[in-house]
ZAMARGU-4260 file (C-alpha; in steps of 0.2 Angstrom, whole numbers, plus 5000, padded with zeros to 4 digits):
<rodrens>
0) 5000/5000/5000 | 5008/5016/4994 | 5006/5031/5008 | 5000/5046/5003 | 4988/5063/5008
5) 4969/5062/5006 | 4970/5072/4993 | 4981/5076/4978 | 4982/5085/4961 | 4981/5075/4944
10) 4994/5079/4928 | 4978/5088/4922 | 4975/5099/4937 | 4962/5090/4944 | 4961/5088/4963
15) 4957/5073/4969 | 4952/5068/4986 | 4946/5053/4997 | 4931/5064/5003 | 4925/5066/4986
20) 4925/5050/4981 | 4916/5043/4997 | 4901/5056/4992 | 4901/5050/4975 | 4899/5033/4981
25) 4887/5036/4996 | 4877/5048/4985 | 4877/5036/4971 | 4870/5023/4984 | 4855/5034/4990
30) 4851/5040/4974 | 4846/5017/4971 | 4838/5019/4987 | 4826/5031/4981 | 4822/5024/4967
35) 4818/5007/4974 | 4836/4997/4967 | 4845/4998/4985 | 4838/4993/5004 | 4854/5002/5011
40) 4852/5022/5016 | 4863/5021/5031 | 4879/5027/5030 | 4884/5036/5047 | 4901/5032/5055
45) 4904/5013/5064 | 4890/5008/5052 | 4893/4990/5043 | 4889/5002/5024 | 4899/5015/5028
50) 4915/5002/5032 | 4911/4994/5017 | 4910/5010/5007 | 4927/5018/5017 | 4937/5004/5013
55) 4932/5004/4992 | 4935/5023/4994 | 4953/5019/5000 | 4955/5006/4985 | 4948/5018/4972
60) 4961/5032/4978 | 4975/5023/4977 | 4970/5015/4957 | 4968/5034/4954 | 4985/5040/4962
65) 4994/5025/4956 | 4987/5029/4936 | 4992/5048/4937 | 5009/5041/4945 | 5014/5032/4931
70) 5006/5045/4919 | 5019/5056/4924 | 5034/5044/4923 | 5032/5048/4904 | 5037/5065/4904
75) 5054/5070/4910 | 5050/5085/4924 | 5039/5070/4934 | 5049/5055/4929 | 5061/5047/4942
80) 5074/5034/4945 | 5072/5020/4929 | 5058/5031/4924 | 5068/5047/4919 | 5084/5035/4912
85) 5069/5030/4900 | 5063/5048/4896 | 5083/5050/4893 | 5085/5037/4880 | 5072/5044/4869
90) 5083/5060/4868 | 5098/5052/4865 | 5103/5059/4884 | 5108/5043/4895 | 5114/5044/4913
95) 5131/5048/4916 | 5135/5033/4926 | 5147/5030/4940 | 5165/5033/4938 | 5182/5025/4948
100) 5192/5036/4955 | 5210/5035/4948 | 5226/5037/4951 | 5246/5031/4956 | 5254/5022/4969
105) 5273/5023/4973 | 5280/5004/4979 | 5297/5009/4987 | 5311/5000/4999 | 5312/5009/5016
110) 5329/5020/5019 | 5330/5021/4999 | 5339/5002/4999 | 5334/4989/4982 | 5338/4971/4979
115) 5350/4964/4967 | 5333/4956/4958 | 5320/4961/4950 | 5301/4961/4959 | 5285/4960/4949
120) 5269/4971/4955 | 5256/4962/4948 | 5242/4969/4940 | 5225/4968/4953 | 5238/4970/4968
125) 5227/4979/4981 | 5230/4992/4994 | 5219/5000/5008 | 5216/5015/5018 | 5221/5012/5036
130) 5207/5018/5043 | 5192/5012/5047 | 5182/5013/5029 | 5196/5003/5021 | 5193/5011/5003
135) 5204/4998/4992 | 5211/5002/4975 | 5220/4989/4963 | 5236/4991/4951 | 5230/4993/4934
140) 5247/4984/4924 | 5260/4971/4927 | 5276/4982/4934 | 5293/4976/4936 | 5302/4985/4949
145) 5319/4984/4943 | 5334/4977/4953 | 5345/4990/4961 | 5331/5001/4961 | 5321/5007/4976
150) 5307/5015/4972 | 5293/5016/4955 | 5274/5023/4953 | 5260/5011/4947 | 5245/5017/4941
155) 5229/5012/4949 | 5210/5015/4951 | 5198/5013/4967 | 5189/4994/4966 | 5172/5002/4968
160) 5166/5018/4960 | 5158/5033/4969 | 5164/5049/4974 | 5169/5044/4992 | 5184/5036/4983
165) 5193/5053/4979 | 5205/5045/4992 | 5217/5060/4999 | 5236/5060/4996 | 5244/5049/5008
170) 5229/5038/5016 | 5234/5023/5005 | 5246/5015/5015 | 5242/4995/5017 | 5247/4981/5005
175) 5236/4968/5004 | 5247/4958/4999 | 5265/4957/5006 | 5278/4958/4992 | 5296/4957/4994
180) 5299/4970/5009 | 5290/4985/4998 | 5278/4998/5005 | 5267/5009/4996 | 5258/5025/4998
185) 5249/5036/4987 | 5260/5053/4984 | 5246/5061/4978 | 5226/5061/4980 | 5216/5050/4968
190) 5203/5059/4958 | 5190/5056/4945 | 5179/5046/4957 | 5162/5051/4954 | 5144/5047/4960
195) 5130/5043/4948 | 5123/5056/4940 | 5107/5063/4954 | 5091/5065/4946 | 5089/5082/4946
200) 5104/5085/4937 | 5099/5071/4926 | 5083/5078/4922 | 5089/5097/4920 | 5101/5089/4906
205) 5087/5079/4898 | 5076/5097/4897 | 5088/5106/4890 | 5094/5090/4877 | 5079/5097/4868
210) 5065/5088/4876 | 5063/5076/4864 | 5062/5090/4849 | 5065/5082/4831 | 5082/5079/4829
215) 5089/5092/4817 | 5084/5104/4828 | 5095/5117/4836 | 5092/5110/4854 | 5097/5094/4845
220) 5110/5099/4838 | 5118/5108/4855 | 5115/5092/4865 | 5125/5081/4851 | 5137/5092/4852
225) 5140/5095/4870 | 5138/5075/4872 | 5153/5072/4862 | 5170/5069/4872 | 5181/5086/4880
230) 5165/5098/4873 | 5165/5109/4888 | 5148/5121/4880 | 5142/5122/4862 | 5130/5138/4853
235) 5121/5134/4839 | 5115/5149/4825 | 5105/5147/4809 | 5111/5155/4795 | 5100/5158/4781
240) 5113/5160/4767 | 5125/5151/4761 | 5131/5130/4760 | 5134/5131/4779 | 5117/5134/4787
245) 5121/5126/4806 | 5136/5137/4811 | 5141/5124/4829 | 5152/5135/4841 | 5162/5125/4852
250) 5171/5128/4868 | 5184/5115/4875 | 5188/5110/4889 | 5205/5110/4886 | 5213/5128/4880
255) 5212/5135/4869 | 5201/5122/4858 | 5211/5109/4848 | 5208/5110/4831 | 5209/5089/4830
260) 5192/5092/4839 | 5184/5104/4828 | 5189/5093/4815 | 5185/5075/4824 | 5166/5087/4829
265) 5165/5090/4808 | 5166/5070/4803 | 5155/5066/4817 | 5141/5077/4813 | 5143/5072/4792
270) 5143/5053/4797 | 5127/5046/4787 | 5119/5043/4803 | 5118/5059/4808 | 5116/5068/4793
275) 5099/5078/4792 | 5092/5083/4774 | 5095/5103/4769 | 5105/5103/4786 | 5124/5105/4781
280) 5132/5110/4799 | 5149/5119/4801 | 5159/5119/4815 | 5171/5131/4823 | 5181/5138/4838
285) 5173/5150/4849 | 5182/5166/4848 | 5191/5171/4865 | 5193/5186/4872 | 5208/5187/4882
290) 5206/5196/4902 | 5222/5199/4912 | 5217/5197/4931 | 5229/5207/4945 | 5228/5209/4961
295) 5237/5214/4979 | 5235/5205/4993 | 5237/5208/5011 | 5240/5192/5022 | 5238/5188/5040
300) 5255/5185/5046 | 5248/5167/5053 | 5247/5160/5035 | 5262/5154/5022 | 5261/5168/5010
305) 5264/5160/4995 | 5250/5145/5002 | 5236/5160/5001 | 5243/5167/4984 | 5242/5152/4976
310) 5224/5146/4983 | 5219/5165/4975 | 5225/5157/4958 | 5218/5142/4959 | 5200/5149/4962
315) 5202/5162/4949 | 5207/5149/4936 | 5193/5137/4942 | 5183/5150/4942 | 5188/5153/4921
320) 5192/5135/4914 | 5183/5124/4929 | 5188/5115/4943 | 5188/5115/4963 | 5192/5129/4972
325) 5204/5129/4989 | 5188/5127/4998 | 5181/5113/4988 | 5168/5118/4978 | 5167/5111/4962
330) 5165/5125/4948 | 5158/5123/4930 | 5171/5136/4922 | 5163/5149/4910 | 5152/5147/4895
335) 5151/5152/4878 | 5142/5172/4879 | 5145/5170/4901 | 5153/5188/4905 | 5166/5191/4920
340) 5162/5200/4933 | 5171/5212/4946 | 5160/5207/4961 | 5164/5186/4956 | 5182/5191/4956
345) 5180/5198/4974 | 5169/5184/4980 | 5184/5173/4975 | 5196/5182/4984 | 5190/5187/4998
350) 5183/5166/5002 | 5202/5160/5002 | 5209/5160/5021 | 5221/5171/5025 | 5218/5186/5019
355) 5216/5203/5025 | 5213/5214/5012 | 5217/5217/4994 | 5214/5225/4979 | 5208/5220/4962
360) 5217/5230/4947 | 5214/5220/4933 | 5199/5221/4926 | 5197/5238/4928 | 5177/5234/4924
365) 5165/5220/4922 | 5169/5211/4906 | 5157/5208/4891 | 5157/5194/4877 | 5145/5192/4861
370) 5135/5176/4860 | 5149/5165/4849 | 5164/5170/4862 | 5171/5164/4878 | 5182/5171/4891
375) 5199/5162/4893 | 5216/5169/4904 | 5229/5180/4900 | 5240/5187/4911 | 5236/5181/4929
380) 5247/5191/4943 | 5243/5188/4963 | 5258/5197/4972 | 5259/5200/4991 | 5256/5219/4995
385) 5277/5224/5001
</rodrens>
């Protein structure tokens, strides 16, 4: 039995409720009476009727719930779990699923000492966190560590996926499996681990995938071209002259775009099944327009100077290209037509521990883009006020 309010409102707007169902049963039943078809007119609480007629009113309310339930799993803003992963495929917009989080391990010889033979790491050798969650990773190769030598980095990937195995440098410390005398650790943190996608996100990006609009369309054509591998954004524009008539702006993620991807983005979209009659697409670079970022900072005398200048670095450039900031939010980096602001730029700053004051002399103002440019770094300077 599913729980639920005595009431609720259909896909169609219509409010439905347990009382008005009873009525329409009990009015239906005394309407019989009076013309002779029914010997029952007693409906009052406790009454045998009344039990009978509460208990088909809880029946009916639920076949009614249950139908609009499943009415709405259909249509992405409603849909849910294996529901909305349905709505997706339609699009051509599946899950992103679950990633492992990756990584390398160094094996070494404590006090820098080797042996006179060579030691194979085998490929699946596992290692754990010496904690009390026990994340485990495994080596991804067959390494030989090479006699006379003390040291050498494998790489590796968490066993399970998830986010929670973005394991933090030096936490991976127990081998499994003893070999020779090595140890291992992690000299730095393993990333790439990521949940699957929420639904919420999911569903945002199915929305704006086009909603299931004909494919040739210019929502269409942006989610293809956003789907495809190291597509950070993508702006479409009709043109009405010319061979050309799809003019498909792409920004990277890497920078500046690679022109291997505009050209592997041109033979994807000419490749027979994705061609679309009268639709002859053209792809290019978005056009970047360069911003110098200066500032001066003054720094509490409690915190490593060059610690605080480069945290203010690493926001402003997640902040530009994408990334996590020193306090661990994870930015989106700008978009195609996404302008820079002054008062971003001084959110930024003034986040990052450690700082006292500072001043911001590049840009001088809020930065503007048309709708087929992006914003990327120039000059970036972050100096200690003397």
């Amino acid at each position: 039995m599913i729980l639920m309010a005595d009431e609720f409102e259909t896909i169609t707007n219509q409010v439905i409720s347990k009382e008005d169902i009873r009525d329409t049963k009990i009015n239906a039943f005394k309407d019989r009476y009076e013309e002779g078809k029914c010997p029952i007119n007693d409906f009052e609480e406790g009454r045998v009727a009344r039990t009978i007629v509460d208990s088909d009113t809880d029946d009916s309310f639920e076949i009614r719930y249950l139908i609009d339930h499943f009415a709405r799993m259909d249509f992405p803003q409603f849909a849910e779990g294996g529901f909305l992963d349905k709505c997706g495929e339609r699009v051509k917009c599946p899950r992103k699923p679950p990633m492992n989080s990756k990584g390398q391990l160094k094996f070494f010889f404590r006090d820098g000492e080797s042996k006179n033979y060579d030691i194979l790491i085998p490929m699946a050798t596992m290692i754990s966190t010496d904690d009390d969650e026990g994340f485990e990773v495994e080596t991804i190769i067959d390494v030989i560590l090479p006699a006379g030598q003390s040291e050498i980095l494998v790489l590796a990937e968490s066993i399970e996926d998830g986010s929670e195995y973005n394991i933090s440098a030096g936490k991976l410390t127990i081998l499994n499996t003893e070999i020779d005398d090595l140890e291992v650790i992690n000299p730095e943190a393993f990333t790439g681990g990521e949940d699957a996608e929420d639904d919420e996100p999911y569903r945002e990006r199915i929305l704006n995938s086009g909603e299931g609009l004909l494919e040739g369309s210019e929502p269409w054509f942006r989610a293809m071209a956003e789907s495809y591998p190291r597509v950070h954004d993508a702006a479409i524009f009709v043109k009405e002259e010319g061979h050309y008539n799809i003019e498909i702006i792409i920004n990277s993620l890497e920078k500046p775009t690679p022109d291997s991807l505009i050209d592997d983005l041109m033979n994807f979209f000419y490749q027979d099944s994705m061609k679309k009659v009268r639709l002859n697409p053209f792809v290019k670079k978005a056009e970047t327009i360069t911003v110098n970022i200066s500032c001066v900072l003054d720094i509490d005398s409690n915190f490593d100077p060059t610690s605080v200048i480069n945290n203010v670095k690493n926001d402003i450039i997640a902040h530009v290209y994408g990334g996590t900031t020193s306090k661990g939010v994870k930015l989106k980096g700008k978009y195609i037509e996404e302008e820079l602001l002054r008062v971003q730029l001084y959110s930024l700053i003034s986040n990052v521990d450690g700082i006292i004051n500072y001043d911001l002399n590049l840009p001088a103002e809020d930065v503007s883009v048309s709708a087929d440019e992006v914003i990327v770094l120039g000059n970036l300077e972050v100096i200690e006020r003397n």
